[in-house]
MILUM-995180 format. One record per residue (C-alpha): x, y, z; residue in three letters. Coordinates in pm, whole numbers, padded with zeros to 5 digits. Example, Ala and Ser with C-alpha at 12.3 -4.5 7.8 and 13.67 -1.06 7.14 Angstrom:
2
X, Y, Z, rest
01230, -00450, 00780, ALA;
01367, -00106, 00714, SER;
//
This chain:
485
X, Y, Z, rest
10574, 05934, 08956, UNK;
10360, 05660, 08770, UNK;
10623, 05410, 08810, UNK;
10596, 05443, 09187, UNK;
10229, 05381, 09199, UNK;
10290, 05058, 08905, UNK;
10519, 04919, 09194, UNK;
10261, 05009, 09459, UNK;
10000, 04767, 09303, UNK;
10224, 04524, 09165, UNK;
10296, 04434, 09564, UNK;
09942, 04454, 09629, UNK;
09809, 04299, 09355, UNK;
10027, 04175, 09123, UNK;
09797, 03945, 08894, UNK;
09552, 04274, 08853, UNK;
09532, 04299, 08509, UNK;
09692, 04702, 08429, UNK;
09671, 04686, 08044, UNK;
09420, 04479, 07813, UNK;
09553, 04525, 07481, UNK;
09354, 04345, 07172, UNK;
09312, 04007, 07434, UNK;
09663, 04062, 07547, UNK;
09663, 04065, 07914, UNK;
09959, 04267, 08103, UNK;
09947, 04271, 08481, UNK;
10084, 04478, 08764, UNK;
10379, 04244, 08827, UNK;
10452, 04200, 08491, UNK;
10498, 04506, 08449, UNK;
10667, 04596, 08742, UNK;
10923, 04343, 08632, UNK;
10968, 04446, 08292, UNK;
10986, 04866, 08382, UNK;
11325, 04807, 08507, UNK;
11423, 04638, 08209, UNK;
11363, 04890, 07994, UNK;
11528, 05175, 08205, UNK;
11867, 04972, 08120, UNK;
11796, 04961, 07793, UNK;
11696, 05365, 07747, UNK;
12009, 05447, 07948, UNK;
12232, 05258, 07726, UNK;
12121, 05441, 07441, UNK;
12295, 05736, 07549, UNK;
11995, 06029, 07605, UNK;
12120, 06215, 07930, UNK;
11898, 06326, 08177, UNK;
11659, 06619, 08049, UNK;
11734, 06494, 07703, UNK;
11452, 06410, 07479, UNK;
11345, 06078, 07303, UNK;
11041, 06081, 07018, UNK;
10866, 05778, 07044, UNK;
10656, 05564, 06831, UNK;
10568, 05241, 06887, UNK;
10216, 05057, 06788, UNK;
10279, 04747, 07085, UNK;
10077, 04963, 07357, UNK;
10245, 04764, 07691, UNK;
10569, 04864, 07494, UNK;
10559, 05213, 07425, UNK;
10394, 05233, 07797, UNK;
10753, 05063, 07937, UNK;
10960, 05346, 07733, UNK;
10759, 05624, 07831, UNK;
10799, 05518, 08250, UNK;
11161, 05464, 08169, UNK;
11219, 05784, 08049, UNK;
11042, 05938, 08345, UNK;
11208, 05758, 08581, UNK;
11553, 05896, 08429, UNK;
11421, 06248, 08384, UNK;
11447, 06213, 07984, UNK;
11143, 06399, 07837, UNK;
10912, 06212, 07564, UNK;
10733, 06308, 07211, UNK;
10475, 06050, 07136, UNK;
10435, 05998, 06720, UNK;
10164, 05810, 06521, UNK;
10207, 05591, 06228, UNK;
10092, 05800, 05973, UNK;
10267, 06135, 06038, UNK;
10264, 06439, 05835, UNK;
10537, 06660, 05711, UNK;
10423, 06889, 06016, UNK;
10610, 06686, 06248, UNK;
10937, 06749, 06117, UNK;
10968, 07082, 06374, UNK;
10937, 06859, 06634, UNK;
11160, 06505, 06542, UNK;
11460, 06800, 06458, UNK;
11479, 06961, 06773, UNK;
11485, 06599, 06961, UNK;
11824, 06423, 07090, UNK;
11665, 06022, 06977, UNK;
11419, 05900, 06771, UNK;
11317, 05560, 06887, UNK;
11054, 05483, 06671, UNK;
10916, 05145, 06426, UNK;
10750, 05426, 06201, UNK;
10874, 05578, 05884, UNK;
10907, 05956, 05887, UNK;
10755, 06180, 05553, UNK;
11081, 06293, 05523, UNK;
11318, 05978, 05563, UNK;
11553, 05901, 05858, UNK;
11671, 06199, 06075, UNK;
12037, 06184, 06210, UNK;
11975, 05986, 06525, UNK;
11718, 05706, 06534, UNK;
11713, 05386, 06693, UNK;
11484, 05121, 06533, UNK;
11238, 05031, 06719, UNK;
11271, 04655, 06576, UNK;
11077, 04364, 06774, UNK;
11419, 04193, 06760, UNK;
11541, 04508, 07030, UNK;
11215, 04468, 07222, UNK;
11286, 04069, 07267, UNK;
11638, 04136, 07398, UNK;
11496, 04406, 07637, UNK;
11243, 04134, 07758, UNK;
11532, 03881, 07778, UNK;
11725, 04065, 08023, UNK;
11751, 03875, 08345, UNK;
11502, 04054, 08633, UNK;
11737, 04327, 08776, UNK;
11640, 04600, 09029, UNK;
11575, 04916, 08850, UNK;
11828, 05185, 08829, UNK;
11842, 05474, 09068, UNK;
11602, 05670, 08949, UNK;
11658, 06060, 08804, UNK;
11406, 06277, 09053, UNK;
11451, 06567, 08848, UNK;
11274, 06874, 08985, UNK;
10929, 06912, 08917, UNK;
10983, 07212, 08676, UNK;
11175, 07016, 08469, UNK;
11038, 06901, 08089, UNK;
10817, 06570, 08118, UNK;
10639, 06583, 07787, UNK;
10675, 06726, 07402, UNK;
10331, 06804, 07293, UNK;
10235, 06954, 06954, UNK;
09917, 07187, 06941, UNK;
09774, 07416, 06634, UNK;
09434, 07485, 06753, UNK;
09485, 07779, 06902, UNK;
09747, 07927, 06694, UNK;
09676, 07855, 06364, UNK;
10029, 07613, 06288, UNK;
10199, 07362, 06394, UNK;
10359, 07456, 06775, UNK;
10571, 07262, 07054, UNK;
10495, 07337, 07368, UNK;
10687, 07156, 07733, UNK;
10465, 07021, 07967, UNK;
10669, 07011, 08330, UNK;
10615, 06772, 08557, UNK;
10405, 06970, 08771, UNK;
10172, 07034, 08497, UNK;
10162, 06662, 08455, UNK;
10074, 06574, 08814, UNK;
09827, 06859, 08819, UNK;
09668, 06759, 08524, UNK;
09649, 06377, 08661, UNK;
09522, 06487, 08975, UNK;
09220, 06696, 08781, UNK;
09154, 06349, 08619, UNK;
09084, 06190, 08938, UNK;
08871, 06380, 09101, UNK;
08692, 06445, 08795, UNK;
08570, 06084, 08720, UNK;
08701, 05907, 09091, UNK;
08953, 05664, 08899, UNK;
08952, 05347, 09136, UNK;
09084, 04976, 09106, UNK;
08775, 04858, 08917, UNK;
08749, 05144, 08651, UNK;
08837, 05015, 08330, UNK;
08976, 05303, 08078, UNK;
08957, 05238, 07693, UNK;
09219, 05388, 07492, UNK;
09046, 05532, 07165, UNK;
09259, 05790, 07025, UNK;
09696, 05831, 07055, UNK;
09926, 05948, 07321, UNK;
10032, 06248, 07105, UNK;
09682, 06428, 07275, UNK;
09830, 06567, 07599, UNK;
09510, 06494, 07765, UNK;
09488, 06086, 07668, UNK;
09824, 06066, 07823, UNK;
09739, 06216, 08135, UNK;
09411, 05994, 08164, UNK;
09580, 05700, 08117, UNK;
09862, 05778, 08364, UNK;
09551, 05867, 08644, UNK;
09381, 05510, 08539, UNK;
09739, 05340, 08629, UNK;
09793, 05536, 08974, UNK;
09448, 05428, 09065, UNK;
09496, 05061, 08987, UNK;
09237, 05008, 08720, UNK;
09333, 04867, 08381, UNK;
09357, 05006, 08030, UNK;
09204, 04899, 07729, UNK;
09292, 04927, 07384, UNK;
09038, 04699, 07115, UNK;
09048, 04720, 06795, UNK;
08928, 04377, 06683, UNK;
08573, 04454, 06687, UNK;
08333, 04709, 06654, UNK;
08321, 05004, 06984, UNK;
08014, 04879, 07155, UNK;
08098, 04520, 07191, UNK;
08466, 04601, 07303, UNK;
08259, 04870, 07526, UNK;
08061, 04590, 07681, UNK;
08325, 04260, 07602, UNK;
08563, 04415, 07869, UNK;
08317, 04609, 08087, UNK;
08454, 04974, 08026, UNK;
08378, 05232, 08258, UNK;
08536, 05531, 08102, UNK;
08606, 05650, 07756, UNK;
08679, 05965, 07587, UNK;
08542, 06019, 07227, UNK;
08580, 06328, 06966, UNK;
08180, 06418, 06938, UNK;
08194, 06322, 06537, UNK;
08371, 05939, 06693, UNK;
08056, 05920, 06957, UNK;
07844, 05952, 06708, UNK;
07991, 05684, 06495, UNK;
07988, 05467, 06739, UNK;
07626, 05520, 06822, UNK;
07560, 05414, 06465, UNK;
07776, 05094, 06568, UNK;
07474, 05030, 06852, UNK;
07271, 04706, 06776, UNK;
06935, 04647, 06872, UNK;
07056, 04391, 07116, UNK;
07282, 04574, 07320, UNK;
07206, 04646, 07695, UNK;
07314, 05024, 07792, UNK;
07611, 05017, 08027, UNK;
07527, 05148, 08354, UNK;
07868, 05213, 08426, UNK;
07983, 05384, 08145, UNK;
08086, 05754, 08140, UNK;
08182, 05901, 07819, UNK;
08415, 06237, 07773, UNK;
08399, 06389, 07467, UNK;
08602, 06703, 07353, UNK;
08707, 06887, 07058, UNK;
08374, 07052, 06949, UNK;
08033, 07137, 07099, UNK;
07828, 06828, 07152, UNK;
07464, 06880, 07011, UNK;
07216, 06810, 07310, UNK;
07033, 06555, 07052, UNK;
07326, 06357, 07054, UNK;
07424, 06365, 07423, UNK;
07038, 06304, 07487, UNK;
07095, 05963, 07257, UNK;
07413, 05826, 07387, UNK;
07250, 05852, 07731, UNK;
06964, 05636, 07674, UNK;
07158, 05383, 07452, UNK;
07523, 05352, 07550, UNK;
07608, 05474, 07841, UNK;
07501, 05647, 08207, UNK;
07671, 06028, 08122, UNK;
07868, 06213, 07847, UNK;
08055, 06490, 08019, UNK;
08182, 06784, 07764, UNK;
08511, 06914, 07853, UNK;
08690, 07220, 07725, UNK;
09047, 07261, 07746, UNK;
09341, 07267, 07513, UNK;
09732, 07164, 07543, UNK;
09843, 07485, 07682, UNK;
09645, 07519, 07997, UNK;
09503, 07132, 08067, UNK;
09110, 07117, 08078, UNK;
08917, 07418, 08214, UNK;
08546, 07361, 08251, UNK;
08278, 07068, 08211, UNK;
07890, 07049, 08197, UNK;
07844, 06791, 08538, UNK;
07893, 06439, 08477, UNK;
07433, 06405, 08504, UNK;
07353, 06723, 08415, UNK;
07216, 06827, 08037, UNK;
07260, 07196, 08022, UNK;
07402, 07406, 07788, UNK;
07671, 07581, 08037, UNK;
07967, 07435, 08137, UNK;
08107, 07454, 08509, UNK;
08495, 07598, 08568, UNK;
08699, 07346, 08738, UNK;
08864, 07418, 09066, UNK;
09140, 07660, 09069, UNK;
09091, 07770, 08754, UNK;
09088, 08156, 08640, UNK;
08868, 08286, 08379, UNK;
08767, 08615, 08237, UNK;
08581, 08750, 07951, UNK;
08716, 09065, 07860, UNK;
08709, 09304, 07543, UNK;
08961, 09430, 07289, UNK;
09142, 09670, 07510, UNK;
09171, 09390, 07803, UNK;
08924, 09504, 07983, UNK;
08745, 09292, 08237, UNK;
08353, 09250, 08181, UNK;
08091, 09209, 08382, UNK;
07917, 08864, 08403, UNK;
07637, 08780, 08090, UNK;
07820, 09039, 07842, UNK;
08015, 08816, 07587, UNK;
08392, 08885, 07543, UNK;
08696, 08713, 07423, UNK;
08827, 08458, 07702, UNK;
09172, 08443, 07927, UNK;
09234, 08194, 08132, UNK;
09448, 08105, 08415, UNK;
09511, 07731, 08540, UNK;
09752, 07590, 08765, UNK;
09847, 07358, 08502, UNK;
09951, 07633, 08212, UNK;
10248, 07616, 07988, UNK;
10527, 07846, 07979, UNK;
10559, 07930, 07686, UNK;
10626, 07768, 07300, UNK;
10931, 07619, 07246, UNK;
11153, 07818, 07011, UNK;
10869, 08098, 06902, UNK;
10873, 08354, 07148, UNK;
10645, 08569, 06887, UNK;
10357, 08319, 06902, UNK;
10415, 08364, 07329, UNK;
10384, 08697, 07331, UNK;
10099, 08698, 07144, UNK;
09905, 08392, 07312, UNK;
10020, 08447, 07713, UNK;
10015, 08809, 07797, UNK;
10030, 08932, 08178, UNK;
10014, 08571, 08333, UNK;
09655, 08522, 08109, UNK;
09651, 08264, 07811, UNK;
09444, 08372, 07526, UNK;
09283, 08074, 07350, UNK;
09100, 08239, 07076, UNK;
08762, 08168, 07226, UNK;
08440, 08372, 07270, UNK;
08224, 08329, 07580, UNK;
07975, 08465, 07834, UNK;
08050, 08372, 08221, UNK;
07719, 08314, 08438, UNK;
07758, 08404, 08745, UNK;
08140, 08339, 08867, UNK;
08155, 07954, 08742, UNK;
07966, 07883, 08452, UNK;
08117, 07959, 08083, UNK;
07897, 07944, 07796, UNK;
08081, 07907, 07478, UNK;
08020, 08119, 07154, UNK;
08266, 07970, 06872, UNK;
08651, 08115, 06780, UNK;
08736, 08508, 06768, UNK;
08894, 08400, 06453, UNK;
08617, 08242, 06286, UNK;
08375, 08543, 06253, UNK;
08167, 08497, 05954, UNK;
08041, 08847, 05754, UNK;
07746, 08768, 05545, UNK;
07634, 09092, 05382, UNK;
07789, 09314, 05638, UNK;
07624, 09058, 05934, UNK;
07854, 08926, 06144, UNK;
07784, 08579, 06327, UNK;
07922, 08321, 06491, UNK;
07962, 07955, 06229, UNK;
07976, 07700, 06584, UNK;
07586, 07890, 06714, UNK;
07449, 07801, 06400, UNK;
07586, 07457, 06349, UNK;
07434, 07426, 06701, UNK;
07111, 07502, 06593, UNK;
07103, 07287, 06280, UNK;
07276, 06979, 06435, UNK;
06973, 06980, 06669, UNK;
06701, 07094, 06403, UNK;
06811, 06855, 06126, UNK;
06926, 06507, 06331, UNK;
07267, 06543, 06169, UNK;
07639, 06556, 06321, UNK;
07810, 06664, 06046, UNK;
07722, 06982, 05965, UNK;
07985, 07312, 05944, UNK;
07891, 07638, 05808, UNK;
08091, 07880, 05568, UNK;
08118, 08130, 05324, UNK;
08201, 08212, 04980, UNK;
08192, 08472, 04694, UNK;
08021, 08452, 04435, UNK;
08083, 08527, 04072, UNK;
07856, 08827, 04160, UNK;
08096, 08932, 04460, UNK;
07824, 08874, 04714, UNK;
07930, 08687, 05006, UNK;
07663, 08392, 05078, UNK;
07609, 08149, 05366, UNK;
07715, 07767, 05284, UNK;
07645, 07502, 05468, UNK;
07800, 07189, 05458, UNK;
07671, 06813, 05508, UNK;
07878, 06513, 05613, UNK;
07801, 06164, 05517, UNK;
07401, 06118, 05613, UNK;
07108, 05869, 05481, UNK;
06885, 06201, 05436, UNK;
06833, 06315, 05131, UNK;
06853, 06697, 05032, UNK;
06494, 06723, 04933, UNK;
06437, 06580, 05337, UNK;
06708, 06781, 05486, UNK;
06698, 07150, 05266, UNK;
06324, 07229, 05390, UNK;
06411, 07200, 05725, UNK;
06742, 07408, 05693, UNK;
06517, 07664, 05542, UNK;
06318, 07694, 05818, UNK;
06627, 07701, 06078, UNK;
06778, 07939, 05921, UNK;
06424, 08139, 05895, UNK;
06413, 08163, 06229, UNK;
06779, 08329, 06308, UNK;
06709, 08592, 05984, UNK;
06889, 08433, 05705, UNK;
06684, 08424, 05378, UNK;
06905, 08193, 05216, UNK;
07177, 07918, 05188, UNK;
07359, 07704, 04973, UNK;
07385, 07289, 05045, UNK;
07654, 07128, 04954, UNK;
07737, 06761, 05042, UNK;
08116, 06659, 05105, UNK;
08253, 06289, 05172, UNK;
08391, 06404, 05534, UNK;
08384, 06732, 05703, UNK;
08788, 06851, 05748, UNK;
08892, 06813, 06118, UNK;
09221, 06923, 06282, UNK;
09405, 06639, 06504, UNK;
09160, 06747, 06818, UNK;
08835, 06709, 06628, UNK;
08766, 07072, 06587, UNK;
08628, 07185, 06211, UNK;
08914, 07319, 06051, UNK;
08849, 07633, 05891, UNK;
09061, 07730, 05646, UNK;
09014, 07375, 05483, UNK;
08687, 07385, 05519, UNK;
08638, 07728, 05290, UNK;
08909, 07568, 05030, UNK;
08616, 07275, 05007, UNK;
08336, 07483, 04967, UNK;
08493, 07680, 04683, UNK;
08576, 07322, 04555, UNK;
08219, 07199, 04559, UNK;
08064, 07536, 04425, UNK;
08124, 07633, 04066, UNK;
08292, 07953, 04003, UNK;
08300, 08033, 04368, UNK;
08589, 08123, 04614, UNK;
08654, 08133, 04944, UNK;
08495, 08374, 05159, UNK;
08668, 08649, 05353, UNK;
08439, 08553, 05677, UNK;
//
């Protein structure tokens, strides 16, 4: 358990710093000291063992302290965000406490403790006591809440067991060899399973987390000497354009990105101005992470991670033969169980001890995956059927740009035609169109329309969404509508 290891270095170390939080230091012993604290205060709030407690809570060194508690007494956690959605509803509702300083879309659910800094101060005021016997539950038992959509389509709940947890944690640090002087900065929420599980392998290995949001990424990057940090690819490149002419790359630095296919321009940039490696990972809430491209290597393939299971296979199930493309299964030893309350959606996702993320791939040889887009996002274009994430591939690398999704629509004329979309960029259609003319040339497409739209629409994970993307392309182009892909 994390708070084992939190005790482990506060005896060895206590004045190590574990949490760097907008200038705020937190040590080892502090926290150590205030962990028990805090397991008083959760108990007396009256969630049992294997209950469940949503939190949210913007004080980082806070909401850390609840979430060990609850561990420790074998209550299970749901991390929120500020700004929440109606879509969280489903998961607040089926919860025993909400212990939260956020509002809710919906107003205040049954049981809720605020989450008031007066309540935090009195927990902090409690004289230093030895911490309560803690829970040992069994390692099957619920850990974690997490909410995914990306491979079903809605909103889902999903456990994660403790197992999973410490599987996942381990995977963490072999992957990127977590020691006492790695320095782990915090850029997107707990409510991504795999954040959480980063942050808990940073702790058990001593180092320190970051959080800065004071200045701009590169001089918090460089300000507290970060070694690791994990980016959405659209975020890395944001922060690239953050990158002054005066800033020394950080030979330490490796960046993670996930969500969406990195373009090789961009990986190729961040490498020679921010940091030493960008490592792609592919994964998703139900199963943990299951492949990488190598921490220094540039391909295009990515490698399967130790003990994990994959298969292409085609529509009857049937297992194919390395280099022919097929829809993926997977098998990890960190995979769910099932979704909470929607045995439909498990049926139809885990079948035969194989999780089906919606993915289309080739494996090379027995360990390397190459990735062709989402099963479900099959674009027909005249009775030609492609692939959207290949050809954003190709023009994010052609073009220079990030930002770039591809679609459909109908015309007036009921002929489906290819759309491509353009994020924010300092190019100029009359520079950018020639050069999409010429892509597209090349992979037998005679013709496209350009549109230009304030942000490309992501899901939570980074990954283009979709369906929101065709409802802005018929938005953008007069008297079209959404095409059937």
């Amino acid at each position: 358990m994390t708070a084992d290891y939190v005790a482990h270095h506060a005896q060895q170390r206590p004045d190590a710093p574990a949490l760097i939080d907008n200038g705020r230091t937190i040590t080892y012993g502090e926290f150590a000291r205030d962990l028990p604290k805090f397991m008083r205060a959760v108990r007396e709030l009256g969630v049992p063992a294997a209950g469940t407690i949503a939190v949210g809570c913007d004080d980082l060194y806070v909401q850390w302290l609840i979430l060990l508690a609850c561990e420790e007494l074998g209550i299970a956690t749901a991390s929120l965000i500020q700004r929440e959605e109606a879509s969280v509803l489903p998961l607040v509702a089926g919860i025993d406490l909400l212990l939260s300083e956020f509002p809710l879309p919906e107003g205040r659910p049954r049981h809720r403790h605020d989450l008031t800094p007066a309540w935090v101060e009195s927990v902090l005021r409690l004289p230093a006591v030895e911490p309560p016997a803690p829970s040992r539950p069994p390692q099957e038992a619920v850990l974690r809440i997490l909410r995914t959509s990306g491979t079903t389509g809605r909103f889902m709940r999903l456990a994660l067991t403790r197992d999973m947890h410490e599987r996942r944690i381990e995977h963490w640090l072999w992957r990127y060899g977590f020691s006492v002087r790695s320095r782990v900065m915090l850029a997107m929420p707990f409510v991504i399973g795999g954040v959480y599980s980063q942050a808990c392998a940073c702790l058990r290995a001593g180092g320190a987390l970051v959080r800065e949001s004071r200045v701009e990424v590169p001089v918090a990057l460089m300000r507290h000497a970060v070694t690791h940090v994990t980016l959405m690819p659209i975020y890395l490149r944001n922060v690239l354009d953050q990158v002054g002419s005066g800033f020394a790359r950080l030979s330490e630095l490796v960046v993670s990105t996930f969500g969406g296919a990195i373009a090789p321009s961009l990986r190729a940039e961040a490498v020679a101005r921010l940091c030493v490696a960008v490592c792609d990972m592919y994964g998703c809430n139900e199963v943990g992470f299951i492949a990488s491209n190598g921490l220094y290597r540039t391909g295009s393939y990515l490698d399967l991670w130790p003990g994990i299971a994959l298969e292409a296979v085609d529509e009857e199930g049937r297992t194919l033969p390395a280099g022919e493309p097929g829809l993926l299964r997977v098998r990890t030893p960190s995979m769910f169980a099932g979704y909470i309350d929607d045995p439909e959606a498990t049926g139809r996702m885990l079948r035969e001890g194989w999780f089906y993320p919606g993915d289309l791939g080739v494996l090379r040889g027995s360990r390397e995956l190459e990735l062709l887009g989402r099963a479900d996002a099959v674009l027909n274009i005249g009775g030609a059927k492609f692939l959207p994430e290949r050809l954003e591939r190709i023009l994010r690398a052609g073009i220079g740009v990030e930002e770039v999704a591809v679609g459909s629509i109908v015309s007036p004329q009921s002929a489906s035609e290819l759309c491509i979309a353009i994020g924010e960029t300092g190019s100029a259609d009359a520079e950018i169109g020639p050069k999409i003319d010429a892509l597209l040339s090349g992979v037998g497409f005679r013709k496209s329309i350009l549109i230009r739209l304030a942000r490309l629409p992501r899901d939570p994970a980074g990954r283009i969404d979709r369906a929101a993307l065709a409802r802005a392309i018929a938005t953008a182009v007069s008297g079209a509508k959404p095409g059937a892909g």
